[in-house]
C-alpha positions, 0 to 999 in steps of 0.5 A: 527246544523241539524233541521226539517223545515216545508216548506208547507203542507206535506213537511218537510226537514232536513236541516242545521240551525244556532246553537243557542246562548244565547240571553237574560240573561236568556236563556239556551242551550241545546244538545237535547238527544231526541225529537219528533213529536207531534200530534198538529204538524200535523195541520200545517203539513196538511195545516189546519194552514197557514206556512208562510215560512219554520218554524222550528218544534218541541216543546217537547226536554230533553238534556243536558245544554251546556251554561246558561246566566249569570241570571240562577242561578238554572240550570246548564250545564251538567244538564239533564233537562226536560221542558214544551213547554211553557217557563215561569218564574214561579215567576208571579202571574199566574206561582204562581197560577199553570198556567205556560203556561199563564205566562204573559212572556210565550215564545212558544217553537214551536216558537224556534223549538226543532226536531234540535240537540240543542236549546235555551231554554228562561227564562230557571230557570222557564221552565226547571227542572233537573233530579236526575241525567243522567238518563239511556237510557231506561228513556229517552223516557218517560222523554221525554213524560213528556215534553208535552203528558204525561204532557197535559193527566194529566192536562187534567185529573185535569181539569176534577176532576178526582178521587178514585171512579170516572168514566173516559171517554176519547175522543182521542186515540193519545197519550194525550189522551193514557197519559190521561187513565195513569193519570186518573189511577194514579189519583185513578179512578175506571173506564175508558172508552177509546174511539178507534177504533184502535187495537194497540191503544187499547191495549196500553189503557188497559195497562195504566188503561183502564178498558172499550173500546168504539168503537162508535164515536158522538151520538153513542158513547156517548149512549155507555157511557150512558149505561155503566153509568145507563143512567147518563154519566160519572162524568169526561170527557177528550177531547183530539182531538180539533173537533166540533165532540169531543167536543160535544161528551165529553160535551154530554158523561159527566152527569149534574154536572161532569167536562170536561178537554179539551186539544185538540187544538181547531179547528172550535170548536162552542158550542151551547150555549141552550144545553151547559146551560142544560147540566150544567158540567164544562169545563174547560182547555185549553194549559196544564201547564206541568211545574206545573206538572214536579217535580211529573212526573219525580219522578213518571217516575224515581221510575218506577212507570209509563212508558208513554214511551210506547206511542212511537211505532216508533223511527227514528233518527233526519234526518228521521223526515218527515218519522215520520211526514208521519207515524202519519198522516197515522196513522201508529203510534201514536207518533214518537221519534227522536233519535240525 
């Protein structure tokens, strides 16, 4: 089958791997119908995480089940199916709690790499949910949102209270954050600040529910939403970048007893610990448990009542992936859908 490799920094190729086979009872093959470049794939893409060697890419897939080990009795072949990028068995008591992707046999997807034609999918009754049906094409890219941002943007917005009546602060324009604005939207709050700079971005924020845009980053932009909030700040805060600067913004943009759902990847992230005590908000996240959220989002993507496929503003076929790669971190676009 062909697949994106990372080889080192700013070098992806398409190459021929081996097809994959099932391996414990429990795993599933899929034919992926589409698959995409994720914005934590540009850490290691950058060189700001170490490759050790060519590593395969890519841990947001749907497709079809071609194989199911002989233990999977929930799914199967000829199934479309959306799942997490953490595998789980959503039987242990941390699955049962809501916390797929801290399952105590969670298996990383990016370990297996889905920017590839087929893959095998572990622990495939817990991680993978069935649509209604084959879903028509038009579906796919928000199906596919599903699997991670669209999933991620709504854990974030859980983790930080959002509500009816309730005012939203989003730090990040790439597409968790764009997917964070459409949760908190969906989640009834009354006002949302999205923080962008960029036009397209922008735009794509108020069609998802933005009702304020804020230019301004660090202090300056947590002023902005201190005026924009009679000087308290906002009573939920999502971060969704990863950096010092982010995270201290959404900390600092939050008013004292608010929530910050943080889902940005965490990169030389030190909270001093005087001014986290003084501000007294919660903070809360980490890696999104999309399985807990899957049955939701597809009925909300299958009734039409949202569309995060929006957020794919570039879509190539599988053997341009390192155009897709070059382009989000040109910031061309925001997200890059793979088409097989």
């Amino acid at each position: 089958m062909r697949g994106a490799i990372l080889y080192g920094p700013y070098d992806v190729r398409v190459e021929q791997r081996p097809d994959p086979t099932i391996i414990e009872p429990t795993d599933a093959i899929i034919r992926l119908s589409a698959t995409c470049v994720c914005g934590s794939d540009l850490w290691p893409y950058r060189g700001l995480e170490p490759v050790t060697g060519p590593t395969p890419m890519g841990h947001e897939y749907v497709g079809i089940v071609e194989e199911v080990g002989r233990a999977v009795t929930k799914i199967k072949s000829g199934q479309f199916v959306v799942g997490s990028f953490w595998a789980s068995d959503n039987t242990c008591p941390i699955c049962q709690a809501g916390y797929q992707s801290r399952c105590v046999h969670a298996v990383p997807i990016g370990s297996i790499g889905t920017q590839a034609q087929f893959a095998r999918i572990p622990l495939a009754d817990g991680t993978l949910v069935a649509t209604p049906d084959l879903p028509p094409d038009d579906l796919i890219p928000s199906l596919l949102a599903a699997s991670d941002v669209l999933g991620t943007g709504w854990f974030a917005s859980d983790a930080a209270a959002v509500g009816p009546g309730k005012t939203v602060g989003v730090v990040g324009d790439g597409a968790v954050g764009l997917l964070g604005v459409l949760a908190a939207k969906q989640l009834g709050a009354e006002r949302i600040i999205a923080m962008s700079r960029h036009e397209a971005r922008q735009r794509l924020a108020r069609a998802f529910g933005a009702t304020d845009i804020v230019t301004e980053r660090g202090d300056a932009g947590v002023a902005r939403i201190k005026d924009l909030t009679d000087g308290l700040g906002a009573h939920s805060v999502i971060e969704a970048v990863g950096t010092q600067e982010s995270m201290l913004q959404a900390i600092r943009s939050t008013r004292p007893g608010g929530h910050v759902g943080f889902v940005g990847v965490s990169h030389g992230v030190e909270l001093p610990g005087e001014e986290l005590f003084f501000a007294e908000v919660h903070l809360f996240g980490g890696p999104a448990p999309v399985r807990r959220f899957l049955p939701k989002l597809i009925d909300l993507i299958y009734s039409q009542q949202i569309n995060p496929g929006k957020v794919f503003d570039l879509e190539l076929p599988l053997e341009q992936a390192a155009e897709g790669y070059r382009a989000m971190d040109e910031r061309r676009a925001i997200k890059a859908l793979l088409r097989l």
